[in-house]
C-alpha positions in Angstrom: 0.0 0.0 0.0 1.0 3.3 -1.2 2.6 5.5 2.1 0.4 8.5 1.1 -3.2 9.0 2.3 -5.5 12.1 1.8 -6.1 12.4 5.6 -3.9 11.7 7.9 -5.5 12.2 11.9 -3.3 12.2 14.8 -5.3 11.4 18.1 -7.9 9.1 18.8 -10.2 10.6 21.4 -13.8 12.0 20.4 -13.2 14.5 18.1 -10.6 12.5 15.8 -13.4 9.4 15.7 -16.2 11.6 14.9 -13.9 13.9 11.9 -13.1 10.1 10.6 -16.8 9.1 10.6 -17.8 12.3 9.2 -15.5 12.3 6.6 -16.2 8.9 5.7 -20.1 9.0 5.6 -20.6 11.9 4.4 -17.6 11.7 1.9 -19.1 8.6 0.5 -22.5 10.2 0.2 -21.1 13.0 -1.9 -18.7 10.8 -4.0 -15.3 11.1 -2.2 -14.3 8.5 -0.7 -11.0 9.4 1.3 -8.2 6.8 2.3 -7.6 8.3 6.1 -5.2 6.9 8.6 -5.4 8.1 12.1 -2.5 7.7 14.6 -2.2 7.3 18.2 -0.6 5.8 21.2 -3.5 3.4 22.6 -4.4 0.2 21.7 -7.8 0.5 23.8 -9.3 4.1 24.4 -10.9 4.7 27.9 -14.2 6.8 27.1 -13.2 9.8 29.4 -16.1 10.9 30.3 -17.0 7.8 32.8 -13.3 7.4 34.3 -14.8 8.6 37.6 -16.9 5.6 37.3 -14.3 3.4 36.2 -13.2 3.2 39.6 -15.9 1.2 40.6 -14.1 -2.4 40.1 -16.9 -4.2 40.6 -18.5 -3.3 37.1 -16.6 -4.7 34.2 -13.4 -3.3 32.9 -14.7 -3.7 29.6 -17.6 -1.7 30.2 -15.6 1.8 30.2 -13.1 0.9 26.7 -14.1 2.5 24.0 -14.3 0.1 21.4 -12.4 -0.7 18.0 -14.5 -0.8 15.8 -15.2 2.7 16.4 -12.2 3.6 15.0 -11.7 0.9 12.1 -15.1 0.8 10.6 -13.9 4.6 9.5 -9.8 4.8 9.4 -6.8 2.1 8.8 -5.3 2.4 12.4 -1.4 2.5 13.2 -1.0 2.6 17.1 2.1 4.7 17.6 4.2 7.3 19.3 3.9 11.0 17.8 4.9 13.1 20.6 4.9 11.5 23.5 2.4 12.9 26.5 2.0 10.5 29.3 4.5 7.7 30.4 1.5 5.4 30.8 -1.4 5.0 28.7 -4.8 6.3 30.3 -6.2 2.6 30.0 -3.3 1.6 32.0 -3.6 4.4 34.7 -7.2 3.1 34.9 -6.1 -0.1 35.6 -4.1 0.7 38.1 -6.6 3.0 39.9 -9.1 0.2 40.0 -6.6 -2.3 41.6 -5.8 0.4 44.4 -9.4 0.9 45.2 -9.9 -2.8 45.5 -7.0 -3.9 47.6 -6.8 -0.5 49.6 -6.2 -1.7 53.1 -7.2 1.2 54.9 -10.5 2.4 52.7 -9.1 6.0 52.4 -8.1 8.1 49.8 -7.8 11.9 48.7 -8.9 13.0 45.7 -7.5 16.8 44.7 -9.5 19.4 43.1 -13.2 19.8 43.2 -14.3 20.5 39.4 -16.9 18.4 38.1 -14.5 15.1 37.6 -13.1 15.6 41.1 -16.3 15.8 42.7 -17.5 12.8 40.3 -14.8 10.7 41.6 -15.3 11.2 45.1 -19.1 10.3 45.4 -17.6 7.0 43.5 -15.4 6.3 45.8 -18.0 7.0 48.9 -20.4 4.7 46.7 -17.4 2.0 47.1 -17.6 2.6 51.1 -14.0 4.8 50.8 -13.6 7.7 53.5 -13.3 10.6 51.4 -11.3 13.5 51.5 -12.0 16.2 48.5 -9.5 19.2 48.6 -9.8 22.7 46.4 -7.3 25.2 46.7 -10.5 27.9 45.7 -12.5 28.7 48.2 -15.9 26.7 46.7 -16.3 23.6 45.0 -17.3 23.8 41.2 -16.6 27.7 41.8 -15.0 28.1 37.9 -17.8 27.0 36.3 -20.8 27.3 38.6 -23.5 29.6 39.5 -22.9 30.4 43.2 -26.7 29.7 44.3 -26.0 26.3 43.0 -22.4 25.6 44.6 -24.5 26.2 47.9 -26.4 23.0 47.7 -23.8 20.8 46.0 -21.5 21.7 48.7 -24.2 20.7 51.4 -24.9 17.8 49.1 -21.2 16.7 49.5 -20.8 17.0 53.2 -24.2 15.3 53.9 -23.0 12.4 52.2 -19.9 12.0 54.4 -17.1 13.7 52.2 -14.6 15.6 54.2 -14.3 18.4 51.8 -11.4 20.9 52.6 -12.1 24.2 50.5 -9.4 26.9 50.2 -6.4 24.7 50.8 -3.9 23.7 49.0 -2.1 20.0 48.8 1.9 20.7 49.4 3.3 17.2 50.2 2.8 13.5 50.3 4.5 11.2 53.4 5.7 8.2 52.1 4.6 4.5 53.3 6.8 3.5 55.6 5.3 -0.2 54.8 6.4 0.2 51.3 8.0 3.6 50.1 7.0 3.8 46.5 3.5 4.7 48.1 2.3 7.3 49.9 0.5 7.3 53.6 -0.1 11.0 53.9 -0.8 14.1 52.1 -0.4 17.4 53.7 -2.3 20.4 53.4 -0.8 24.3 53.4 -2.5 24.2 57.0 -0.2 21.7 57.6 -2.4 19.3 58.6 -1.4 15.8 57.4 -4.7 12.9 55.9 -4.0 9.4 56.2 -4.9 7.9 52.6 -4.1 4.3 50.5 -3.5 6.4 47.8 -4.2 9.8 46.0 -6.1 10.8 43.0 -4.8 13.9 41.0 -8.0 16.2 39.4 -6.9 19.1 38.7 -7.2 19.3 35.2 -4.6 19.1 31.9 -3.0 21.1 29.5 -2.8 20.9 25.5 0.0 18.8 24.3 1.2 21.6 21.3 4.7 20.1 21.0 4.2 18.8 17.5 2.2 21.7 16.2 4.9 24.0 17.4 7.9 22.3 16.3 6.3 22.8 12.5 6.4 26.3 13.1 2.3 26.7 13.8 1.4 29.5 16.4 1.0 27.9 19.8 -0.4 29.8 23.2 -0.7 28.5 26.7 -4.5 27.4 25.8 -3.4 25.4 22.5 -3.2 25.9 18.9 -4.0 28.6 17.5 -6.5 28.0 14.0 -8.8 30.3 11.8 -12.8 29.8 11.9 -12.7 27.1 9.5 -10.0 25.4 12.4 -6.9 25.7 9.5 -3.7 26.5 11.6 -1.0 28.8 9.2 -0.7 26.2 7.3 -4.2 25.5 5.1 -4.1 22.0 5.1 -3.2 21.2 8.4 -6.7 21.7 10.8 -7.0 21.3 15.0 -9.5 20.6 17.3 -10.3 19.3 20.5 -8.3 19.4 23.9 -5.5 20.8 21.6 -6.5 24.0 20.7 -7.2 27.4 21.5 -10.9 27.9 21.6 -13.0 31.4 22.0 -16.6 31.6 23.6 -19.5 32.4 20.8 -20.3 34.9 23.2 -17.2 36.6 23.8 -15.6 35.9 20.7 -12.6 35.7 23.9 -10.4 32.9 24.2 -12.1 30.3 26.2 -11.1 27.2 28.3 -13.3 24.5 27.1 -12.0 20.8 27.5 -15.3 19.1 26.7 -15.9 16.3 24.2 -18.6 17.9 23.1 -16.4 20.9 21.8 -14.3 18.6 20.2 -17.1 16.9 18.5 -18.9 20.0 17.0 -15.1 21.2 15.8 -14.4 17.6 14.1 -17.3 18.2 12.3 -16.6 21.6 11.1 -13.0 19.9 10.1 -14.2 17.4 8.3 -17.0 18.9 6.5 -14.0 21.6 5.1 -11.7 18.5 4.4 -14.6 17.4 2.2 -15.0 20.8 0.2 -17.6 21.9 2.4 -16.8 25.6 3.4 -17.9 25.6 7.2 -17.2 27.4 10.1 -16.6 27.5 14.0 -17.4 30.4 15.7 -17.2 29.7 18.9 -18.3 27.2 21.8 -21.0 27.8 24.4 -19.4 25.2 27.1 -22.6 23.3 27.6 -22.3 20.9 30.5 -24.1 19.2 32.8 -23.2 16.4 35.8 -24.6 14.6 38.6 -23.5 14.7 42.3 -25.5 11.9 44.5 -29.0 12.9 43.9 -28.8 16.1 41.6 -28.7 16.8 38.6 -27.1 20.0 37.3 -27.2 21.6 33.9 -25.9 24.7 32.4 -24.7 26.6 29.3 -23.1 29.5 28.4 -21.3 32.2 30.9 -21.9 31.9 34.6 -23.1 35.7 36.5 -19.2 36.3 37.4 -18.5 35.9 34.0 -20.9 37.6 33.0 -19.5 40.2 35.8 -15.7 39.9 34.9 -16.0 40.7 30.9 -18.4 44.2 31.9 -21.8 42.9 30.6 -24.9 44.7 31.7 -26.8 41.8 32.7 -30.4 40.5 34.3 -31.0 37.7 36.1 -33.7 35.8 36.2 -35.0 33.1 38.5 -37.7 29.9 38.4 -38.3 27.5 41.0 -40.7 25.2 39.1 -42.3 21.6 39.9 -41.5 18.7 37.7 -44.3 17.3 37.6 -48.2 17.8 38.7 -48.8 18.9 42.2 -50.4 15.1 43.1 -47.5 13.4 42.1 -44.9 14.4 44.3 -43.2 16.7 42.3 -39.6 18.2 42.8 -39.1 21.5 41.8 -36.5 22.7 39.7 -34.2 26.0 40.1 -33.0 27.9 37.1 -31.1 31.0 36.7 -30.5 32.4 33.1 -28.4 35.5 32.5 -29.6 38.2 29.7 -27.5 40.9 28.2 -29.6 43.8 28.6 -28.0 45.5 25.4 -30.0 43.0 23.4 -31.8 41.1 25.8 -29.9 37.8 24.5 -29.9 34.6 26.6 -25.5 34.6 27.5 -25.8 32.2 30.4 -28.0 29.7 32.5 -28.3 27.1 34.8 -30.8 24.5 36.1 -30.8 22.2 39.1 -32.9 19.3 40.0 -33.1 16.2 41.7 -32.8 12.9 39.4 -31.1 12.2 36.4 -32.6 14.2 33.6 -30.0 17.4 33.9 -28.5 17.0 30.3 -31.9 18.0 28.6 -31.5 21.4 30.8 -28.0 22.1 29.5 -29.1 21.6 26.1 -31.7 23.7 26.7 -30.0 26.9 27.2 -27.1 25.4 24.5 -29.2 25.7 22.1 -30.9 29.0 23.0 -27.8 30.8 23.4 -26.8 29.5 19.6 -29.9 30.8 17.9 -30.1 34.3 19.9 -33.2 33.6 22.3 -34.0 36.4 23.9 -36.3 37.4 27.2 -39.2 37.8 24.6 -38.7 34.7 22.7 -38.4 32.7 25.3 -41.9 34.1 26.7 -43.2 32.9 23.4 -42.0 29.6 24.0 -44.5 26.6 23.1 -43.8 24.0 25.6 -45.5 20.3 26.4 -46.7 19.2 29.5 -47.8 15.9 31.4 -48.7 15.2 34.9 -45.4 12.8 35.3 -43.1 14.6 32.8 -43.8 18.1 33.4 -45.2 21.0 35.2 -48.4 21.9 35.1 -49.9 23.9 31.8 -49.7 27.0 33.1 -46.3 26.7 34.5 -42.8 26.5 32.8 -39.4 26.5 34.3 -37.7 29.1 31.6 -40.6 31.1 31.0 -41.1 31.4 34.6 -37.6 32.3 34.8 -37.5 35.1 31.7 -40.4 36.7 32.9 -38.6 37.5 36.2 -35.6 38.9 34.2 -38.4 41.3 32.5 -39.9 42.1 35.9 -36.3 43.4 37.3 -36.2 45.1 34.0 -39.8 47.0 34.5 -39.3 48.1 38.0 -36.4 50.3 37.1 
C-alpha cells in the first residue's frame, strides 16, 4: 500500500473518531471517498467521560473501553508514538486506579481538586464505602464553572454524604509509606495538617500537548493551537480541534477554556465537513455541561453571573423555581437562573438544578438557545408540552417562569 493517504488524523479521542466518521459518511454520500489513517498511542481508548466511574471495580473493565470498531469501521489504524504525553497509557492508569481501590487496606483516599470530575470521583469512591477526602485550593467547589446559588447545595450535598471536603487549601506534600516507600501514607495540606490515605487521585485538570504543532512552526499559546474559523492552523491544510487548541466563547468571541468532548465533536465536524470541500465554520463554543452529584442533577450553558461580571456585561438575572411534575404526584421543583444581556436582551448564560437524572436535557436547553439568539421575549413565546409525570403543570414552565422575572427586574427600574 502506497505511504500517502489524503487524511492523515493524529489522536484518537472523540473529536478525531467523529472527523473520521464524518468524513467517511458523508464523503461517500457525496462521491469522495478518502483513504484516512489516524494515529495514536492506545491500543484500547478509555471513554473519558466515565473514568470517575471506572473506579468502581466491581463493574466490568470492559464496560468503560471504548471500542475498535469505532475507529476501524472509518480509518486504517497505526498505534504509535507522535509526541509523546503521558508515560502510561490512560487505560493503564485506569487499571491501576481500580486495583488500588480494590485492595486498599485502609479504605481512604484523597482525591485533589473539586471541578466536576473531582467531585465525580469522590461520590464514586463513597459509593465503594472509601472515606473521602475532597481538597480545592478555591474557596468553593465547582466555583469556575458554577453559578454560586448552585455551589451552595452541592456543597451541602457533598458533606451530607460523608465527604470531608477541605475548600481553600492547597495540597503541598505527600508522606511516604513506611510499609512500602513507592506509596504514599499522607498528604499534607498548606495548614499543615497531614490525611492518612491508601493512595491519591490527581483532578486538577490538563493542558494541551502543542509540542508537535509548534515544532512545524504553527502559532501555539498557553490554551493550545491557534487555528482560523474554518480550524486551518498557518498552514491550510493542516486543521486542529479538541483538547489541543485554543478555543474562544461564541459569546465573547474571547479565548475560552473549554476541554469538553462535546467541543471537540462539534469542531471535528466543522474539520471534516471543510476537508470534504464543504466551506464551514466555527465560531465559537457555548461550554454546555451538565453532571450529577448523589441525587442532583445539574445543567448549564453559556457564561456563569461572574463571568458575565468579569467581561463588563450589563446583565439581568432571572430566577424559576418550578415543579417537575403535577402537584399530586410528588413533584420536585427545579431551580434555574439564566443571564440576559440587557443591550440586546440575549440569553448569555444559564443554569438548572434538579433532583434525578434528567439534567443534560436542561443544558441543552440553554445550549441551544444561546446559539440561535433567544432572547427574554422569545423565550416568553415559548411553546412548551406538558404531562402530569413529565412536566409542570400547563400553566407553569421553568424558563418562562424564569424570563419573565428577568423582564420584571427590568420593568421596575
Amino acid at each position: 500500500m502506497s505511504n500517502k493517504r489524503d487524511l492523515i488524523i493524529i489522536g484518537g479521542g472523540p473529536g478525531g473518531v467523529t472527523c473520521a466518521n464524518v468524513v467517511k459518511n458523508w464523503g461517500k454520500s457525496m462521491g469522495k471517498e478518502l483513504s484516512i489513517m489516524m494515529i495514536k498511542e492506545e491500543e484500547r481508548l478509555v471513554n473519558r467521560c466515565s473514568m470517575p466511574y471506572g473506579m468502581d471495580y466491581k463493574k466490568p473493565y470492559e464496560d468503560f473501553l471504548i471500542a475498535q470498531s469505532h475507529f476501524t469501521n472509518a480509518a486504517e489504524l497505526k498505534i504509535d508514538t507522535v509526541t509523546k504525553i503521558l508515560p502510561e497509557e490512560s487505560q493503564s492508569y485506569l487499571a491501576k486506579a481500580r486495583d488500588l481501590a480494590e485492595h486498599a487496606e485502609k479504605k481512604k483516599v484523597a482525591v485533589i481538586g473539586a471541578g466536576y470530575i473531582g467531585v465525580e470521583v469522590a461520590a464514586s469512591f463513597i459509593n465503594l464505602g472509601f472515606d473521602v477526602t475532597l481538597v480545592e485550593m478555591l474557596p468553593h467547589a465547582m466555583q469556575l464553572t458554577t453559578d454560586s446559588e448552585f455551589i451552595e447545595i452541592i456543597e451541602k450535598e457533598l458533606i451530607d454524604n460523608k465527604i470531608n471536603l477541605k475548600l481553600g487549601q492547597k495540597l503541598t506534600g505527600f508522606v511516604k509509606s513506611e510499609k512500602n516507600p513507592e506509596n504514599v501514607s499522607h498528604i499534607i495540606l498548606d495548614s499543615e495538617e497531614k490525611i492518612e490515605v491508601d493512595f491519591v487521585v490527581l483532578s486538577i485538570g490538563v493542558r494541551p500537548n502543542t509540542k508537535l504543532a509548534a515544532d512545524c512552526g504553527i502559532e501555539v499559546t498557553r490554551q493550545g493551537i491557534v487555528t482560523n474559523n474554518n480550524l486551518q492552523t498557518k498552514y491550510p491544510n493542516i486543521y486542529a480541534l479538541g483538547d489541543a487548541t485554543q478555543k474562544k466563547s461564541l459569546i465573547t468571541q474571547k479565548p475560552i477554556v473549554s476541554q469538553f468532548a462535546t467541543s471537540a465533536v462539534f469542531m471535528a465536524k466543522v474539520v471534516a465537513m471543510n476537508v470534504l470541500g464543504t466551506k464551514k465554520e466555527c465560531k465559537g463554543v457555548i461550554n454546555s455541561y451538565c453532571t450529577k452529584i448523589f441525587s442532583w442533577g445539574i445543567g448549564g450553558a453559556g457564561l456563569t453571573e461572574e463571568q458575565a461580571k468579569a467581561e463588563g456585561f450589563d446583565y439581568v438575572v432571572g430566577f424559576s423555581k418550578i415543579d417537575d411534575k403535577y402537584p399530586m404526584l410528588n413533584p420536585s421543583p427545579v431551580t434555574t437562573k439564566m443571564i440576559f444581556n440587557k443591550k440586546d436582551m440575549k440569553l448569555i448564560g444559564g443554569c438548572a438544578m434538579k433532583k434525578g437524572t434528567s439534567a443534560a436535557h436542561l443544558s441543552d436547553w440553554f445550549s441551544l438557545s444561546i446559539q440561535n439568539g433567544m432572547t427574554i421575549e422569545s423565550i416568553m413565546d415559548f411553546q412548551y408540552s406538558t404531562h402530569p409525570e413529565l412536566n409542570a403543570r400547563p400553566s407553569q414552565n421553568m424558563y418562562v417562569a424564569a424570563a419573565q422575572n428577568a423582564l420584571m427586574k427590568l420593568q421596575k427600574k
